[in-house]
C-alpha positions in Angstrom: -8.7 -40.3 14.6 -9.3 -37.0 12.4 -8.5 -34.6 15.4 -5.4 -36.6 16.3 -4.0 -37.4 12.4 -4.2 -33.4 12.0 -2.8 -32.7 15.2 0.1 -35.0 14.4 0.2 -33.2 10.7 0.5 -29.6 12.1 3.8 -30.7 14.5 5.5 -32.5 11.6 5.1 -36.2 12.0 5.4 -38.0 9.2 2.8 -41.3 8.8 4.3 -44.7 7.7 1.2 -46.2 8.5 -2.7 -45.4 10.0 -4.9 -48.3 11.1 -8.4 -47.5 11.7 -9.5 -50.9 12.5 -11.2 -51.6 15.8 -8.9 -52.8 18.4 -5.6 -52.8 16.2 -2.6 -51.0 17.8 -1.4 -48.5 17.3 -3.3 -46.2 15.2 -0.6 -44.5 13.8 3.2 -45.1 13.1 5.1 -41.9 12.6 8.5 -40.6 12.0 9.5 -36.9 13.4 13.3 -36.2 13.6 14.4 -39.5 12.0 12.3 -41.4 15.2 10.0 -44.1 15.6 6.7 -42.8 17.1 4.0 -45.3 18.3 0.4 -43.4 18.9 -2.3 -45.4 20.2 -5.6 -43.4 19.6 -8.9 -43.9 21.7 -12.2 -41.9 21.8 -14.3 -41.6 25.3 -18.2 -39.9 25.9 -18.4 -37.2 28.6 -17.9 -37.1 31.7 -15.3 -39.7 31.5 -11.5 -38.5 31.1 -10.1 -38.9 28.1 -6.6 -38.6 29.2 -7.4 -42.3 31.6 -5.7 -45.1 29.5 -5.8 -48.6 29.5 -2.4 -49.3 31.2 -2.4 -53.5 30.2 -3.3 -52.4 26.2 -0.3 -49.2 26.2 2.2 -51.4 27.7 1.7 -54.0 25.8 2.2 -51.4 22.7 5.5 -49.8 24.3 6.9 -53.1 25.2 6.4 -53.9 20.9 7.2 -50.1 20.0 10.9 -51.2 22.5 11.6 -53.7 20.1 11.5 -50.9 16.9 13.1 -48.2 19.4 10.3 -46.1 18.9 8.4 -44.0 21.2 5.2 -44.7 22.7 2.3 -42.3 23.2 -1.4 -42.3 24.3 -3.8 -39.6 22.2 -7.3 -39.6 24.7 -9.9 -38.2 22.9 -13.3 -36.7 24.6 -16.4 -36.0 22.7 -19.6 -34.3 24.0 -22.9 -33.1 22.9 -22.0 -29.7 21.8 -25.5 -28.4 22.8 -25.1 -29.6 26.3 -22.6 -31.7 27.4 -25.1 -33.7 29.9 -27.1 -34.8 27.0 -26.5 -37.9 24.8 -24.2 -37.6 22.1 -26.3 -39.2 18.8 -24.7 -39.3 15.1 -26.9 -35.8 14.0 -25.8 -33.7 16.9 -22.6 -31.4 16.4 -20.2 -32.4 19.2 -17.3 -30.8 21.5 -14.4 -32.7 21.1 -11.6 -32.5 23.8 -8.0 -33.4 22.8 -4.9 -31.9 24.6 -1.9 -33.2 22.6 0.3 -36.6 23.0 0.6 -38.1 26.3 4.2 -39.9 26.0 3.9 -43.7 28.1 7.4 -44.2 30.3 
């Protein structure tokens, strides 16, 4: 949620509201430009992709963010084991973290 919320921050989005309970969507409600933005936030272990979605949990967040006119994106987040990534990922170890931006849901 951190790497996303500061990504959002640095290109200007404005946040109405942030939910960081588990399974709530979407994590964060935004206005850029005088628009809606929807932004559902979810964190994978390597090797999986973080950019894969699940396409029954964003649609059913577009189809709502439709009703509010507002814009519907998917943030994938990937975290390693910094030391190597084929290594389990514990809460002492420092850890890569893979985010490349917004993926907008059409």
């Amino acid at each position: 949620m951190k790497e996303v919320g500061d990504f959002l921050t640095r290109e200007g989005f404005e946040f109405l509201a942030v939910n960081s309970k588990p399974k709530k969507d979407p994590q964060f409600i935004c206005i850029k430009n005088q628009k809606l933005h929807f932004i559902v936030v979810r964190g994978s272990l390597y090797p999986e992709n973080p950019k894969n979605f699940n396409f029954k949990l964003v649609q059913e967040v577009k189809d709502h963010g439709i009703k509010y006119k507002a814009t519907t994106y998917f943030a994938g987040v990937g975290f390693a084991n910094a030391k190597d990534y084929d290594l389990p990922l514990t809460h002492s170890d420092k850890y890569a973290v893979n985010f490349d931006g917004l993926q907008i849901i059409e």
